[in-house]
N, C-alpha and C positions, 0 to 999 in steps of 0.2 A: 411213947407217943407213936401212933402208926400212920400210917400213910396217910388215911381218912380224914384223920383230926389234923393231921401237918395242911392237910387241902383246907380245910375248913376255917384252919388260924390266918391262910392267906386270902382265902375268901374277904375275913372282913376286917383285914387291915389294910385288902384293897378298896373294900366300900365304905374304911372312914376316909379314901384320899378323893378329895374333888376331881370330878370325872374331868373337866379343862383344865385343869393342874396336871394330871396325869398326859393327856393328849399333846398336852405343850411339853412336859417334861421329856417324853419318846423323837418331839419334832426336833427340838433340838440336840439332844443326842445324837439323833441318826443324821442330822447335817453337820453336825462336827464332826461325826466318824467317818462320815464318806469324803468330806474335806481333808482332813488327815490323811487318807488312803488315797489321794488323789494327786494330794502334795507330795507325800514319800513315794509314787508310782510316777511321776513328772522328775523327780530327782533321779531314781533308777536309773530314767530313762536317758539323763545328762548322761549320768555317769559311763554307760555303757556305749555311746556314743563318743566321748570321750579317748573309749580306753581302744578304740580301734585304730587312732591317731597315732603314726609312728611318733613315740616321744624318746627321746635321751635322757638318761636321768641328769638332775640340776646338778651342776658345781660351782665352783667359782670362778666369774669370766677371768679367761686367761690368754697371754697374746696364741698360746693351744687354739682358742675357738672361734679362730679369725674364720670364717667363714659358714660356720654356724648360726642358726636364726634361733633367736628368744622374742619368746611372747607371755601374754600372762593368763592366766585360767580364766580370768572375768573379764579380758578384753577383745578388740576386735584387728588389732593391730599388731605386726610380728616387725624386729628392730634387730639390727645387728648387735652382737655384743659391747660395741664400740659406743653405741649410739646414746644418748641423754635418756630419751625415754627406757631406755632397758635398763639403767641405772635407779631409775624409778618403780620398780616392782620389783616386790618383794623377794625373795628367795623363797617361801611355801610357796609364792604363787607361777612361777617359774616353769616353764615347757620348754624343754628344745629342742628344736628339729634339725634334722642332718643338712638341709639345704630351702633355699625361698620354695621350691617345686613343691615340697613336703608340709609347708607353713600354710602354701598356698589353699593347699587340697585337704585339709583340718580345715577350712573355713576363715584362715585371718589373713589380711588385707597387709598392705608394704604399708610402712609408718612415711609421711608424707615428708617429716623431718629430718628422717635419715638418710644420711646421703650416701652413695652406694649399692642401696637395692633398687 
């Protein structure tokens, strides 16, 4: 088969597909694919925002991290180790930072219930 006839066999198995069939088949395609690529460029952009935040890696609270702040990845609030709430998230979801200054300037907020910060 050469080139010619390859063009030709796509010619008209493009002109048995209905021309609004086709027009709509492309419209949505191209709004999934740029939703997709907009979604995964929005997440990127968490992530690397994220990773400029001085973080500690997670262990297990210990009377060691009496003065350390934990917070959680999806929330807006940072909690002493001590605290109820920090007992409440998870360990994957776990951040900690060297001091409230450091919690502070990542963007999360003193937990209202914790007493001490």
């Amino acid at each position: 088969m050469t080139i010619a006839e390859a063009r030709e066999k796509c010619k008209r198995l493009v002109a048995r597909i209905p021309r609004d069939l086709l027009v709509i088949s492309v419209l949505v395609l191209t709004s999934s694919l740029s939703f997709g690529l907009g979604y995964f460029a929005g997440k990127d952009s968490r992530q690397e925002s994220r990773s400029a935040i001085e973080e500690l890696p997670a262990t297990e609270a210990t009377g060691a991290e009496i003065g350390r702040i934990v917070a959680s990845k999806n929330g807006t609030k940072y909690y002493l180790p001590s605290c109820a709430g920090a007992n409440r998230i998870s360990d994957a979801n776990k951040v900690w930072f060297a001091s409230a200054a450091a919690a502070s300037a990542a963007g999360y907020a003193p937990a209202a219930n914790c007493p001490g910060l």
